[in-house]
Every structure is written in structure tokens, then in C-alpha cells.
C-alpha positions as a Python dict, from the first residue, in 0.01 Angstrom:
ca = {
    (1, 'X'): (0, 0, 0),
    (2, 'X'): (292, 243, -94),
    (3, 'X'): (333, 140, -443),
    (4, 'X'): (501, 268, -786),
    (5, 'X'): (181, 276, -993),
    (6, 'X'): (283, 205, -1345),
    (7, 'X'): (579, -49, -1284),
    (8, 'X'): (303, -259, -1085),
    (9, 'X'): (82, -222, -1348),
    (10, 'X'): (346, -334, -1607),
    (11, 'X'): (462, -608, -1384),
    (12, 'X'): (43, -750, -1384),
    (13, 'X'): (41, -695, -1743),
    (14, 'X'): (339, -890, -1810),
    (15, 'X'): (242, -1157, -1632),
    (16, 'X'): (-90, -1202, -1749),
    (17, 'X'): (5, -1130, -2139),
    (18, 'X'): (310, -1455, -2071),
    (19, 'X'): (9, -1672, -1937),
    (20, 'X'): (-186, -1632, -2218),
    (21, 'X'): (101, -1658, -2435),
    (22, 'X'): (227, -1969, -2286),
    (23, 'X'): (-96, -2138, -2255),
    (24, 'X'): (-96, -2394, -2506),
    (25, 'X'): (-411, -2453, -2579),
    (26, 'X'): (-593, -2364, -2266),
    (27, 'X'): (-654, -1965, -2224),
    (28, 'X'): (-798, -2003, -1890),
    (29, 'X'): (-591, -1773, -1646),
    (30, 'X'): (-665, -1695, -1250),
    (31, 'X'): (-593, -1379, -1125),
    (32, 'X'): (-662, -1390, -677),
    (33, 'X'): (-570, -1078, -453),
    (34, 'X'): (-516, -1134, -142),
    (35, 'X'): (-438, -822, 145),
    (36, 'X'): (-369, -917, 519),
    (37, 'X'): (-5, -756, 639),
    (38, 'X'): (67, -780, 282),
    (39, 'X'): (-86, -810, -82),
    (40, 'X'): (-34, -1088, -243),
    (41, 'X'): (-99, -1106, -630),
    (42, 'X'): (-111, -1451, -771),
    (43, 'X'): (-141, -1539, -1148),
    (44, 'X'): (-162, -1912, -1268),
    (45, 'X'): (-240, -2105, -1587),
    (46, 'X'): (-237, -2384, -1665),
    (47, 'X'): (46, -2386, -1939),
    (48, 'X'): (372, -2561, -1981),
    (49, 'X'): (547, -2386, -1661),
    (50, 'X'): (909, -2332, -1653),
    (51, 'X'): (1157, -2638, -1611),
    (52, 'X'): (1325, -2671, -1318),
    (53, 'X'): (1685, -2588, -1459),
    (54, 'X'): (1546, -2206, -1580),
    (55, 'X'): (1372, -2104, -1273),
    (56, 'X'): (1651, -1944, -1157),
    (57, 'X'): (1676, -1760, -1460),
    (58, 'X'): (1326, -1610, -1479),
    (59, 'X'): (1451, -1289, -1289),
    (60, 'X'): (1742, -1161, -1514),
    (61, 'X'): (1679, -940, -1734),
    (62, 'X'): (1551, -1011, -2111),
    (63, 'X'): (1561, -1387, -2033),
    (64, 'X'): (1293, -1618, -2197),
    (65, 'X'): (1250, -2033, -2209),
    (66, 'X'): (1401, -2185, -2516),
    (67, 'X'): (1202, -2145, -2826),
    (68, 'X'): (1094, -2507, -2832),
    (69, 'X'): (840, -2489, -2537),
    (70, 'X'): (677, -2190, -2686),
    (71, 'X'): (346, -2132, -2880),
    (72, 'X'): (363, -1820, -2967),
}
């Protein structure tokens, strides 16, 4: 894999630092790597997820959920 280094290691951190962050009161996070013609990286929790009417949202820059669904 052909990769830049430390903006895939930022990427993983940020997305395991939001699952625990956004975990309400479970901490448990899964972290699975798969490689065939690709690698996959999957992270999951099992926190409040993003509604439907932000997913599109996730990918711009500095954007966050509304405070309200939160714990941090």
C-alpha cells in the first residue's frame, strides 16, 4: 500500500478519539483490517451515530453534529 504515513495515521486517530468521544456510555470500540485488492479500515461503536440529515455533512471541513447529541 502506497500511502501518506502521517495523514493515515491522523485520519485512524481521529476516528478512534470521535468513537470514544461519542460513545455515551459504552467505550467499547472495534477496530478490523481487512487487505485483499484493497485495505479496508473499519471503526465502529456503538454510540449515537450521525442522523440521517448530517451524513452528508461529515466530509466538509471543521463540521461537527449539533451540540445536543454530544457527551463530551
Amino acid at each position: 500500500m502506497s500511502a501518506d504515513r502521517e495523514a493515515l495515521a491522523q485520519a485512524l486517530w481521529n476516528l478512534l478519539d470521535n468513537a470514544v468521544k461519542y460513545s455515551g456510555d459504552s467505550r467499547t470500540v472495534r477496530v478490523e483490517v481487512e487487505k485483499a485488492d484493497e485495505v479496508v479500515i473499519r471503526v465502529r461503536d456503538e454510540g449515537f451515530g450521525i442522523a440521517p440529515s448530517e451524513q452528508k455533512q461529515i466530509f466538509r471541513k471543521f463540521t461537527r453534529a449539533p451540540r445536543r447529541r454530544s457527551t463530551a
